[in-house]
VOGU-3710 file (C-alpha; in Angstrom, 3 decimals, decimal comma):
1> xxxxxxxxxx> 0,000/0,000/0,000  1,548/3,443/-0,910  0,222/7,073/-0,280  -0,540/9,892/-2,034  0,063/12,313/0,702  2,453/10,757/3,082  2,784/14,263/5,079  -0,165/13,830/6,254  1,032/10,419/8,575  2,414/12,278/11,005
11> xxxxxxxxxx> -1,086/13,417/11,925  -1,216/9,655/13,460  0,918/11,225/16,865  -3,051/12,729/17,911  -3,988/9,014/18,798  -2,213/9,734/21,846  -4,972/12,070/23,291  -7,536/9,258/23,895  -4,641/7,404/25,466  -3,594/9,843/27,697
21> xxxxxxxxxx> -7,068/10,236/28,745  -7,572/7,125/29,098  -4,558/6,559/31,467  -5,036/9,614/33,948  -9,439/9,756/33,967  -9,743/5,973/35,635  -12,395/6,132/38,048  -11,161/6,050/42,043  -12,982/3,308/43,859  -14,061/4,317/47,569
31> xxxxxxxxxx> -13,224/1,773/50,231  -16,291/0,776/52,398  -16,046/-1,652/55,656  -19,139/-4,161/55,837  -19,117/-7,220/58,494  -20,005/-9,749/55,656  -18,693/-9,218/52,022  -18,673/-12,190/50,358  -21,291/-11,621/48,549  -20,051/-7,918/47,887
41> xxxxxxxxxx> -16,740/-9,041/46,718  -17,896/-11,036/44,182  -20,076/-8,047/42,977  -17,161/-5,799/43,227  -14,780/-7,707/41,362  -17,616/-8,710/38,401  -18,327/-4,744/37,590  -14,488/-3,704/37,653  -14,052/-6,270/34,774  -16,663/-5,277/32,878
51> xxxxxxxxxx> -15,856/-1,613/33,313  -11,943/-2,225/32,420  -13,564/-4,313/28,932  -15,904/-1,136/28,569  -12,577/1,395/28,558  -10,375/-0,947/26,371  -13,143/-0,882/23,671  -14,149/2,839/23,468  -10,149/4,048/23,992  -9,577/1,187/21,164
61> xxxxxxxxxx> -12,524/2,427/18,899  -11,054/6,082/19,287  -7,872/5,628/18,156  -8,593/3,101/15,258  -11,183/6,300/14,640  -8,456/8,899/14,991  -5,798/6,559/12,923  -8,486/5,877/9,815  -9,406/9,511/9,564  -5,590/10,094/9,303
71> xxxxxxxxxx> -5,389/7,667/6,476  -8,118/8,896/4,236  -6,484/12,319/4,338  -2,982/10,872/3,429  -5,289/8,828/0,239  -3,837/5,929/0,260  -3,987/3,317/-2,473  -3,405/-0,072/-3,606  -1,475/-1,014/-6,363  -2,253/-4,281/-8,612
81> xxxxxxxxxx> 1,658/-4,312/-10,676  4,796/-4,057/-9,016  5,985/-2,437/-11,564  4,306/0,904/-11,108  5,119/3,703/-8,727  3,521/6,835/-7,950  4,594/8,804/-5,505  6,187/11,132/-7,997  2,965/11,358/-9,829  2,410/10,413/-13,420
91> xxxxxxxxxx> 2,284/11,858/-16,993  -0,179/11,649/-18,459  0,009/13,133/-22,201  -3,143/13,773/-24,429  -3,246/14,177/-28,172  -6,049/15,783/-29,399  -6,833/15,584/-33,313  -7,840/18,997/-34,599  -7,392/18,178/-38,484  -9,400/19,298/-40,930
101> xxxxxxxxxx> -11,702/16,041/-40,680  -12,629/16,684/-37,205  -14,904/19,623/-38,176  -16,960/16,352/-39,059  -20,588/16,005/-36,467  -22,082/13,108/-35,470  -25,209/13,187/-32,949  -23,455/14,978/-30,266  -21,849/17,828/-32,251  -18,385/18,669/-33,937
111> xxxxxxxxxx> -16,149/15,560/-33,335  -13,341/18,429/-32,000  -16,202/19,775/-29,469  -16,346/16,024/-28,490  -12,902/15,486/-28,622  -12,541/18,442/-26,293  -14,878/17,055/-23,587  -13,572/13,270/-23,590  -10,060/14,576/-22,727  -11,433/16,642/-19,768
121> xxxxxxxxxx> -13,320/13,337/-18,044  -10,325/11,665/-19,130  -7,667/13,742/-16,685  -10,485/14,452/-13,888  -9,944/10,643/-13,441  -6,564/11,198/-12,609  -4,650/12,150/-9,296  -4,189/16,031/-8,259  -0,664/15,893/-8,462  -0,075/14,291/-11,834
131> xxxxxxxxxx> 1,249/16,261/-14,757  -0,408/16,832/-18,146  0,925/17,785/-21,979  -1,399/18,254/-24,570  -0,185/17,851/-28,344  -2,457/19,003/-31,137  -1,587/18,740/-35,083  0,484/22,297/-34,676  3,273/20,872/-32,797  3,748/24,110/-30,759
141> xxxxxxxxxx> 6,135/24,729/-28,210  3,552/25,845/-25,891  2,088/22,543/-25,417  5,764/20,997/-24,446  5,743/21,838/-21,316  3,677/19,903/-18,277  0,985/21,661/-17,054  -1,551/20,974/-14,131  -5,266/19,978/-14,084  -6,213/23,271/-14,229
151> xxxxxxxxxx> -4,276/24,751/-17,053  -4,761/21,646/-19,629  -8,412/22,529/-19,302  -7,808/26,141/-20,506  -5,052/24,299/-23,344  -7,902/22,545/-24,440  -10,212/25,248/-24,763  -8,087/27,091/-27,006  -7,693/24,158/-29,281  -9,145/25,397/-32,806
161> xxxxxxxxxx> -8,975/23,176/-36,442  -5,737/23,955/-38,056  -4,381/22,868/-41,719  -1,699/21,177/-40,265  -1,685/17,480/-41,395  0,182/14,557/-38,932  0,197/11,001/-38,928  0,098/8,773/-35,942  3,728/7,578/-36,312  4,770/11,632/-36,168
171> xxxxxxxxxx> 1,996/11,672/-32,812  3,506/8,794/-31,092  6,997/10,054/-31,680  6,143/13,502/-29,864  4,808/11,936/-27,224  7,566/9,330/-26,670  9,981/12,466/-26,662  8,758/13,873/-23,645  10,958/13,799/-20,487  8,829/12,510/-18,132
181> xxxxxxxxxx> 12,101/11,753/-15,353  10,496/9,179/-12,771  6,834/9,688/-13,620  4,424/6,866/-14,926  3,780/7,891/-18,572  0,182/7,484/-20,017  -0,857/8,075/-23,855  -4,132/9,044/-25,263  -4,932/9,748/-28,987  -8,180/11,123/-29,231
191> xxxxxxxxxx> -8,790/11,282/-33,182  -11,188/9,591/-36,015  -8,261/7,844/-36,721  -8,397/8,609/-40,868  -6,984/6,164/-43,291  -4,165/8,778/-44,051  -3,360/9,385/-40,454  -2,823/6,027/-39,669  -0,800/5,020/-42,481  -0,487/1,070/-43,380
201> xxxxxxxxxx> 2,849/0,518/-41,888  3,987/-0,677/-38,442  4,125/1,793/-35,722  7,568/1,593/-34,564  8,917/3,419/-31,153  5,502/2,595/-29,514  5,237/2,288/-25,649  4,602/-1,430/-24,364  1,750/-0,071/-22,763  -0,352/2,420/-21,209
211> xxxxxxxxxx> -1,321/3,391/-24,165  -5,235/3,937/-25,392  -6,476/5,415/-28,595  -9,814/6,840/-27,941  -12,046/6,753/-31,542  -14,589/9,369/-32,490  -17,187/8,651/-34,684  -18,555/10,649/-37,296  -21,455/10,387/-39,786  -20,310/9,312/-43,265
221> xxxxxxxxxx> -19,945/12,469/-45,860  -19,085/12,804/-49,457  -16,152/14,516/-50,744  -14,605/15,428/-53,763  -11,295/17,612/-54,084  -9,250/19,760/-55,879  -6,939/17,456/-55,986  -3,400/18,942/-58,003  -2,292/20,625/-60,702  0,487/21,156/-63,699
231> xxxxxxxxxx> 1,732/22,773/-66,539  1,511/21,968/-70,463  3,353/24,788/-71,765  6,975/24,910/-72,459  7,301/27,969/-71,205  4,642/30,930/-69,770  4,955/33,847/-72,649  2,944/37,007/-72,437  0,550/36,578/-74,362  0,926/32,759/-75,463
241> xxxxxxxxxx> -1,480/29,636/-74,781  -1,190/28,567/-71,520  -2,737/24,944/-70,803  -2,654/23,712/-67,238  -3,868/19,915/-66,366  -6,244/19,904/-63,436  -6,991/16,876/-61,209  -10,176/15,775/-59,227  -10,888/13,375/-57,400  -13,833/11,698/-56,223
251> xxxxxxxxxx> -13,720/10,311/-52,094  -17,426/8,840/-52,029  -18,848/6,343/-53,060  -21,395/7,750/-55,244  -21,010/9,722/-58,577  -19,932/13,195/-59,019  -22,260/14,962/-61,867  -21,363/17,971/-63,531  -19,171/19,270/-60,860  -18,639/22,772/-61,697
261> xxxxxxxxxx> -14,936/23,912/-61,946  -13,725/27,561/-62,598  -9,906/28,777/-62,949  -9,479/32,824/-61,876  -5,451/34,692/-63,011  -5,112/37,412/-60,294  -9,108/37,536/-59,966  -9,716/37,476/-63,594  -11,922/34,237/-64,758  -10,278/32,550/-67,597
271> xxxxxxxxxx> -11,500/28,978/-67,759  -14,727/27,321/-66,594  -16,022/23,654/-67,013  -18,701/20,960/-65,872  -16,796/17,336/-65,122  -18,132/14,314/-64,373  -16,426/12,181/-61,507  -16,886/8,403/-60,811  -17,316/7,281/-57,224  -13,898/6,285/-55,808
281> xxxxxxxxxx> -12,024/7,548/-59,384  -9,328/10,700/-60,298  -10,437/12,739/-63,399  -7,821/15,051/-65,061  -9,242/17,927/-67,716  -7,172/20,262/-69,419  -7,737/24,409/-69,203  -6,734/26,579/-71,770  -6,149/30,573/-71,740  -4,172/33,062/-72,976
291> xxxxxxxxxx> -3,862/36,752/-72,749  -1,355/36,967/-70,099  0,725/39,599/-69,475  4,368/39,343/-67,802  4,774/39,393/-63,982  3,593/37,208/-61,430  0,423/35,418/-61,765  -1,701/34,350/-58,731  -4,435/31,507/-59,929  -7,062/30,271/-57,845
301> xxxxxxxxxx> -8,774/26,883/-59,480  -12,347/26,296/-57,690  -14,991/23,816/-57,505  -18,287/23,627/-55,814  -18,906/20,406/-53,530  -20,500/20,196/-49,684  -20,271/20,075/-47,221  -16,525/19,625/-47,130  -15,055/22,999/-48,234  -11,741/23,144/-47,423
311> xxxxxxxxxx> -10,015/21,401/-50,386  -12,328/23,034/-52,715  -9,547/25,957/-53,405  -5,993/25,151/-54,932  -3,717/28,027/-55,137  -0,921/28,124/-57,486  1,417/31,364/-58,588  3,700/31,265/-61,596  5,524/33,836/-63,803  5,256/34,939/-66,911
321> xxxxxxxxxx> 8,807/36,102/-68,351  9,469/38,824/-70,621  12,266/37,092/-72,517  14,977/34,745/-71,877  18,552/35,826/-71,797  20,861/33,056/-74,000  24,509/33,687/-74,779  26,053/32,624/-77,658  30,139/32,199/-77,601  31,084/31,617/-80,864
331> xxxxxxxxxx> 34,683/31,092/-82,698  33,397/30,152/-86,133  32,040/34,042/-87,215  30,490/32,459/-90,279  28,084/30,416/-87,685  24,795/31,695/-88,513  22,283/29,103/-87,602  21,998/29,809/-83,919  21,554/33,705/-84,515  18,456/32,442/-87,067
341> xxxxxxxxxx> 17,650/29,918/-85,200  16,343/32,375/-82,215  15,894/35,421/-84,780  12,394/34,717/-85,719  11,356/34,709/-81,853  11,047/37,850/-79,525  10,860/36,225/-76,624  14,427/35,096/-76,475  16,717/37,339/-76,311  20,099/36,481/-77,924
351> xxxxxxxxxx> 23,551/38,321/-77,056  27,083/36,885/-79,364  30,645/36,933/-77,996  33,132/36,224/-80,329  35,441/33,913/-78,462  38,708/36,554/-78,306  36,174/38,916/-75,895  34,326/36,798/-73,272  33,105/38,585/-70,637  32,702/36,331/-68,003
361> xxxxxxxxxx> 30,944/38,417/-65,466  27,666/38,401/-66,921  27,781/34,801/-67,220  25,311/34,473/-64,299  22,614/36,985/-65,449  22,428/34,113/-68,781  19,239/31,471/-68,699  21,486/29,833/-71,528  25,056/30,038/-72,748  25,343/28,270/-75,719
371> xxxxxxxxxx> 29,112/27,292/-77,025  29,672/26,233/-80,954  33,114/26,335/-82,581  35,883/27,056/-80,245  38,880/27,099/-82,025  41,343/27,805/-79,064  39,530/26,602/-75,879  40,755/27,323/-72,650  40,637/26,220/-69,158  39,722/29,420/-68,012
381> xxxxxxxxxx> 36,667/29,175/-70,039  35,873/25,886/-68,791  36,614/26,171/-64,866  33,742/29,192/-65,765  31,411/27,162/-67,136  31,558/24,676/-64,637  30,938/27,037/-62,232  28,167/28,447/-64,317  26,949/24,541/-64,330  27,405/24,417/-60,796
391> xxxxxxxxxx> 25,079/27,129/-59,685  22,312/25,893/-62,310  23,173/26,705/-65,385  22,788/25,149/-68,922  25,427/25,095/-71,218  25,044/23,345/-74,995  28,406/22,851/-76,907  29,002/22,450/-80,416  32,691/21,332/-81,276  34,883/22,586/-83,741
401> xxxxxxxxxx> 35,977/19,077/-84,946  39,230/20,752/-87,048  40,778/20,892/-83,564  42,838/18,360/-82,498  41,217/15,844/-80,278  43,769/15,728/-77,252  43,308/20,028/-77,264  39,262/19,406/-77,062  39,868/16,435/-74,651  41,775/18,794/-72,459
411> xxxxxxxxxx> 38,861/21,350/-72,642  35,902/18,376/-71,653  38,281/16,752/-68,868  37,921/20,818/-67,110  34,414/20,734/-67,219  34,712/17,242/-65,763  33,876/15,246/-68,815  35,174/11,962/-70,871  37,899/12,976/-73,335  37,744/11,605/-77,268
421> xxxxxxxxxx> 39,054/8,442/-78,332  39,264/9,433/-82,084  37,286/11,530/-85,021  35,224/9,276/-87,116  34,618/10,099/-90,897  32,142/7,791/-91,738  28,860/8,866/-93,282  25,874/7,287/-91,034  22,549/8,464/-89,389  21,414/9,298/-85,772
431> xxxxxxxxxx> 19,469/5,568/-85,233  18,036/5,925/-81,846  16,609/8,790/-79,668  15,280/9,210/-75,899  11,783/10,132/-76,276  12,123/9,687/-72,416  14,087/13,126/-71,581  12,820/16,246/-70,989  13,854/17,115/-74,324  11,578/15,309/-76,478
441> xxxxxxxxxx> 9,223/13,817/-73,869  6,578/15,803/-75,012  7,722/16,876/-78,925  5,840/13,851/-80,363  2,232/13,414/-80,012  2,793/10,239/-82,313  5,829/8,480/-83,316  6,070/7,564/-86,725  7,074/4,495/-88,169  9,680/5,311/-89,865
451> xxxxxxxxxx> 11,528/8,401/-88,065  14,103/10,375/-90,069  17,174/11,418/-87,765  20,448/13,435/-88,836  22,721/12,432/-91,033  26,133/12,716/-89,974  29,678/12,623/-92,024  31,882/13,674/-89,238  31,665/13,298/-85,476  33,886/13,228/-82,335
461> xxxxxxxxxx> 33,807/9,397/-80,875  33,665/10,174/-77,122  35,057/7,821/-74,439  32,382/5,801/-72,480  31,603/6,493/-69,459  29,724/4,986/-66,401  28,585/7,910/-64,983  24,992/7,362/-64,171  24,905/11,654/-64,566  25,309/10,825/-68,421
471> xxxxxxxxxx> 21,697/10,610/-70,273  22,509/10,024/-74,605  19,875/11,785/-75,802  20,533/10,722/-79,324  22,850/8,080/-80,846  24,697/6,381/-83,244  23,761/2,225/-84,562  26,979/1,422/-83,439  25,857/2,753/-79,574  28,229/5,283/-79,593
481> xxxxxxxxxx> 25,997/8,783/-78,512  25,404/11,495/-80,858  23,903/14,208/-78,128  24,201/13,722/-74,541  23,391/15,349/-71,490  25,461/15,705/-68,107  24,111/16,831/-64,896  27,175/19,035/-63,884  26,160/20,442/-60,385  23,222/21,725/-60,348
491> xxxxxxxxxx> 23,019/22,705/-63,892  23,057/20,567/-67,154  25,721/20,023/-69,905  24,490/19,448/-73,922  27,246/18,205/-75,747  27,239/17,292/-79,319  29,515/14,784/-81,156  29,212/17,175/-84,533  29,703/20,626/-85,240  27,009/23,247/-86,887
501> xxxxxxxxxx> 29,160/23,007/-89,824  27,214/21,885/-93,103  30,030/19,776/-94,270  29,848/17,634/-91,204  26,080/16,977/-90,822  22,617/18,472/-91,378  22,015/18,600/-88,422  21,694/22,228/-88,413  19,309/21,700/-91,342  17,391/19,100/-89,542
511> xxxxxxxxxx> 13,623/19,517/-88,998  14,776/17,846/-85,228  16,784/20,924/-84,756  14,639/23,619/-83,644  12,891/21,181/-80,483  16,112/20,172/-79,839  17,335/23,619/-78,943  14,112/25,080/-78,097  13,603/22,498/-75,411  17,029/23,413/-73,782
521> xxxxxxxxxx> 16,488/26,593/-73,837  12,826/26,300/-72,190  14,069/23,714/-69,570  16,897/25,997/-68,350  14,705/28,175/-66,879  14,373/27,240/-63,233  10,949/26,988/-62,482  9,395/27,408/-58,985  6,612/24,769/-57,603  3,120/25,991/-58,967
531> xxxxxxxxxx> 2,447/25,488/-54,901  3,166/24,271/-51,438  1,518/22,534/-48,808  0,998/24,112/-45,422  2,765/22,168/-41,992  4,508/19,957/-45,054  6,461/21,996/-47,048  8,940/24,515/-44,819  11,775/24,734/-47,226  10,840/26,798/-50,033
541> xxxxxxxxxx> 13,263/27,196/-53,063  14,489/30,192/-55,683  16,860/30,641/-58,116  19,937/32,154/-56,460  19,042/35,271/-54,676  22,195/37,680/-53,810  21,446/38,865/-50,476  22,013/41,966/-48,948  23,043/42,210/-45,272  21,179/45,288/-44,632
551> xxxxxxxxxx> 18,178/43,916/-46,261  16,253/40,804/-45,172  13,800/38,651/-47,187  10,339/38,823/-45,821  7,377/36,807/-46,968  4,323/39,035/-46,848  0,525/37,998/-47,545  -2,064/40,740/-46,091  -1,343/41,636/-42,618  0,962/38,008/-41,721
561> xxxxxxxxxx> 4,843/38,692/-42,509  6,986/35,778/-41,993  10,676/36,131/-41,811  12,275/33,192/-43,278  15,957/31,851/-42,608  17,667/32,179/-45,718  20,278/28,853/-47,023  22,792/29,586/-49,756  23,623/26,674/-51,623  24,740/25,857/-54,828
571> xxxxxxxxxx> 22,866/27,338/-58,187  19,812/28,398/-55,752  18,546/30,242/-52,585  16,203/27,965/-49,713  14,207/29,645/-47,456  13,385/27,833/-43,699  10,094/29,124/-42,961  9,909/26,598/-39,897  6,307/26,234/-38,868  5,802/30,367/-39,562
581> xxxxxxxxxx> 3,075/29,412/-42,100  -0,084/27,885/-41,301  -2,704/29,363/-43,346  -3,280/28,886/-46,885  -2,638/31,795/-49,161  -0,453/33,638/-51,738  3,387/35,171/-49,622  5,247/37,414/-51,868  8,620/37,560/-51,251  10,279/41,293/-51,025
591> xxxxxxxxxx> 13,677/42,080/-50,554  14,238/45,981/-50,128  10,738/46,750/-50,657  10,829/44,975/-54,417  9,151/41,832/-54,988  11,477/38,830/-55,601  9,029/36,080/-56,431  5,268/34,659/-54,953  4,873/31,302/-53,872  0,921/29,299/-53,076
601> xxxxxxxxxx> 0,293/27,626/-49,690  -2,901/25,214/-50,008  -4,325/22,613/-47,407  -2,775/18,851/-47,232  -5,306/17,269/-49,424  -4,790/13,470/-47,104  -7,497/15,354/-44,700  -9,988/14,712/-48,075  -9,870/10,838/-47,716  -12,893/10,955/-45,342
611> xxxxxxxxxx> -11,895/6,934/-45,028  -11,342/5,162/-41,379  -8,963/2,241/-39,910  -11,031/0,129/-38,634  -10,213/-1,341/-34,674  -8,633/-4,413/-36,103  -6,633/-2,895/-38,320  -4,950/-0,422/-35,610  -4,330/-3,503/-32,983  -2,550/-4,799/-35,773
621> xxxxxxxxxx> -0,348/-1,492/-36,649  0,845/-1,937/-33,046  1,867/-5,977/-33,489  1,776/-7,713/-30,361  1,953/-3,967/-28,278  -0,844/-3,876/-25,555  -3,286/-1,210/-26,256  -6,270/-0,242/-25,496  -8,643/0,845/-28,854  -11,767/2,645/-26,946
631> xxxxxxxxxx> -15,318/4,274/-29,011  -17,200/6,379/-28,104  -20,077/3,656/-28,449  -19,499/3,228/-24,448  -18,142/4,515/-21,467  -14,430/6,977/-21,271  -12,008/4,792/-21,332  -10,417/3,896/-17,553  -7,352/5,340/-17,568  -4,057/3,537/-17,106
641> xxxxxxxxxx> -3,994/4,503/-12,790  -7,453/3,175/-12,167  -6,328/0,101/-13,957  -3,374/-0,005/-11,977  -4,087/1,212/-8,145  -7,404/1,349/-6,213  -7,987/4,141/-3,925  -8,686/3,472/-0,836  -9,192/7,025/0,848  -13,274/6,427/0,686
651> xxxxxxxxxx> -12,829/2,885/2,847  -10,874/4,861/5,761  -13,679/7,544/6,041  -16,485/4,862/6,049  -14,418/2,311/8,660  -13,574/5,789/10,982  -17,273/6,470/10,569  -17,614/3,375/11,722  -15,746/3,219/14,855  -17,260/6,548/16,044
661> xxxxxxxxxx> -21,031/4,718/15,625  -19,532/1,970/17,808  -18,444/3,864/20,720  -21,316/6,038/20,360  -23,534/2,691/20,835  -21,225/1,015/22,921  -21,547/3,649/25,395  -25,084/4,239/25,275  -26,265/0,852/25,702  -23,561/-0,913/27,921
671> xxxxx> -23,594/1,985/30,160  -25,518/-0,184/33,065  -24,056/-1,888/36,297  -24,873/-5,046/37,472  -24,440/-5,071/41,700
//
């Protein structure tokens, strides 16, 4: 038997009132002479006995009175395992879910206003000195510390729905973190225990017990969400076609019919549509626009489904460019085809340095630096290009194949390349091509039968190489590559095995030619994310930003400015945002009052699977780890001290009650004397 309040014991030193009473109150017996007492004695010696028996019990009734009454104040208890101690208290930590999904209702309201009110009668069954942590999706720091009775119940007021998506492996974790020094630790997970939360793989890092997941019902509801969103078009040109795939998807089990869908640029309606969804089915449809102007763009894309609302909004920001900056370096002044090749487009915007006058300073303000006919190249050139490569850039190179081999080997083995093993003059044609890349995934709507590739008279014979960073984009029958790509860095390297001479292929003449460079060019443009996720996504990315130390990026969006920690690393910027953002929306980023770029927060879209684990299927999550899987089909769940200990406070006040009665009785009917 242990005790709550232990203090309290030394109360047990009043049980020597009734004693001392008992010792100096004995009643004085008068001596009186008779001529006969036989018969007297006997009398006399028959009520002393009795009246010595009478004192015993009432002094023994008032200090088994005195000692119970002590007891029930000192709550003591009775523990069933050896294995748990209390006298430091226990821990008793309570998640509460307050995802999305729990704005769900069921008979007796909200399941978060339900939630709320099981975790109260949950710690009210607990001791007065136990601790308490609460832990709600957010994660805040707040809720890391242990609080009292008192102040969980104003915690769990404040609890409101946030965006913030976790799963029960992330929930477990937190609360197996907590230091909770020589306290008994006790878990409760008071959620409706979503497919999505739950997962479908083994909780690991579990406690071995004392744990109790505490399911809340709700009424079955349809959904269907804005699910995601992408891009069609090469490249977003003011004023060109823009065509943006959309994705819906249909959570119920009934049909979705003519589900209305509309897609707003910076508050401007520019695409509307009816779909039709099949229960438990995705649905992509394609929106086309145009009319776009250059700058940022913010889109909202919207649909029109109850009564779950909150995934019925996906944000996305993009930007329309002016032009894109290319560079041409060219030793071969009678190289015209790349000057004609981007001639008959605006948008690209095309600056030629004669290789004698490179200026290598403005190398990083280039989307493109394309290299043809070097007939001196130098290592200088190429430890600048690879660290043009290595902060993102995209560099395509021609060679001049009059140079000697060894001199070009020299130049690829800078940039961290295979050298040549020879110049081949054999006339053949390009056999084989990657419609796989990112250069011609998408140039093909149908592949003909018979493809016609470049022919080629003269080509460089490069040296193979394992390097799993090599991708030949085209090749040669004999397997040696024609056009290959090398990640270098963070950028990418286009090398040819020709040059853009006419005597040494037609390439330059090739229908193939203009996707071949127009896809470079497009792809070396970094693009952002159309959008992030909120309580997922805290490291947001930009091309390299060049920051100023009396300046600070901020990330604005109406009145909420978030100040992000900034990460330099090679060919871009990351920003740490942390846990700063939890509210969907559209945060510009400004640096010295100008506007650097926009990036979309939406919902996590796993709160839209409005699908449940079943009890089985959680026991089994744990494996053989005891648990206790409660719903709130019957009563709160006893908690892990009840199951443990019995108090036995309430049994001392009813036995002292008792002992008072019997001296009371005792006293009043054995009061009598027999002479």
């Amino acid at each position: 038997m242990n005790f709550l309040y232990p203090g309290f014991l030394f109360s047990l030193l009043a049980i020597a009132i009734p004693i001392l009473i008992h010792l100096f109150n004995f009643r004085k017996f008068k001596k009186v002479y008779f001529s006969n007492v036989r018969f007297l004695k006997a009398a006399k010696e028959q009520n002393s006995s009795r009246e010595e028996l009478k004192n015993l019990f009432v002094l023994a009734c008032r200090i088994l009175a005195i000692i119970f009454l002590v007891l029930a104040f000192a709550r003591p208890y009775w523990s069933s395992e050896t294995g748990i101690r209390s006298e430091n208290g226990n821990l008793i930590n309570i998640y509460l879910d307050n995802s999305y999904s729990m704005e769900s209702v069921n008979k007796d309201g909200s399941l978060l206003d339900e939630a709320k009110r099981r975790a109260k009668a949950i710690a009210k069954g607990f001791l007065p000195n136990d601790k308490f942590q609460l832990s709600t999706n957010d994660f805040e720091g707040r809720h890391q510390r242990l609080v009292s009775y008192e102040e969980l119940l104003n915690l769990i007021d404040e609890v409101k729905i946030s965006s913030v998506h976790r799963t029960l492996q992330q929930v477990i974790n937190r609360q197996q973190a907590v230091n909770a020094g020589s306290r008994n630790i006790f878990s409760y997970v008071l959620s409706d225990f979503q497919t999505q939360f739950t997962g479908r793989k083994k909780i690991t890092s579990a406690p071995d017990n004392h744990l109790s997941l505490v399911r809340l019902n709700a009424n079955a509801i349809p959904n269907i969400s804005a699910d995601s969103i992408w891009s069609l078009s090469p490249a977003h040109k003011p004023g060109d076609q823009e065509r943006f795939v959309v994705r819906l998807r249909n959570y119920s089990a009934e049909d979705g019919k003519d589900i209305p869908l509309k897609l707003s640029v910076n508050n401007q309606q520019r695409a509307v549509a009816r779909i039709n969804i099949p229960a438990g089915k995705s649905v992509t449809d394609t929106l086309s626009f145009g009319g776009l102007s250059a700058g940022w763009q913010k889109a909202v894309l919207n649909i029109k489904d109850f009564p779950v609302t909150f995934d019925d909004e996906l944000k996305f920001s993009f930007k329309v460019n002016s032009g894109m900056q290319i560079l041409h370096i060219n030793g071969d002044p009678a190289e015209k085809h790349i000057n004609a090749l981007f001639a008959g487009d605006s948008y690209f915007k095309l600056t030629v340095m004669p290789e004698s006058a490179i200026n290598y300073s403005t190398f990083s303000t280039y989307n493109l630096i394309m290299v043809s006919g070097l007939k001196e190249p130098s290592s200088g050139l190429a430890q600048e290009l690879k660290g043009y490569l290595k902060n993102g850039g995209s560099v395509v190179l021609f060679p001049d194949l009059d140079n000697k081999p060894a001199d070009f080997s020299a130049f690829l083995r800078e940039l961290s390349l295979p050298g040549i093993s020879g110049l081949r003059q054999d006339t053949t044609s390009v056999s084989n091509i990657d419609l796989k890349s990112n250069v011609f995934n998408d140039v093909f709507e149908e592949i003909p039968s018979k493809l016609d590739l470049p022919k080629v008279n003269r080509y460089f014979a490069y040296t193979k190489n394992s390097n799993s960073n090599q991708q030949d984009i085209l090749s040669f029958p004999n397997g040696l590559p024609f056009f290959i790509c090398y990640r270098n860095g963070e950028g990418q390297l286009y090398l040819s095995a020709t040059s853009l001479q006419a005597q040494d292929s037609n390439l330059p003449q090739h229908p193939i030619f203009v996707p071949l460079i127009y896809k470079i060019a497009f792809n070396s443009v970094q693009d952002l994310p159309l959008y992030y996720t909120v309580g997922k996504d805290n490291l947001l990315s930009a091309p390299q930003i060049y920051s100023d130390p009396n300046a600070s990026l901020r990330l604005i969006a109406g009145k909420q400015e978030v100040i992000p920690e900034v990460r330099q690393v090679p060919g871009k910027t990351q920003l740490y945002v942390a846990d700063q953002i939890r509210k969907s929306g559209f945060y510009e980023l400004y640096q010295s009052g100008v506007q650097q770029y926009s990036y979309a927060f939406n919902e996590n879209r796993a709160e839209s699977d409005m699908h449940y684990t079943d009890d089985k299927t959680l026991e089994q999550l744990f494996d053989d780890k005891k648990i206790a899987v409660n719903t709130t089909k019957g009563d709160l769940p006893l908690n892990a001290v009840k199951n443990n200990h019995s108090d036995l406070w309430k049994l001392c006040l009813v036995l002292c009650a008792v002992f008072l009665a019997a001296e009371a009785l005792f006293i009043r009917f054995f009061n009598h004397k027999n002479i």
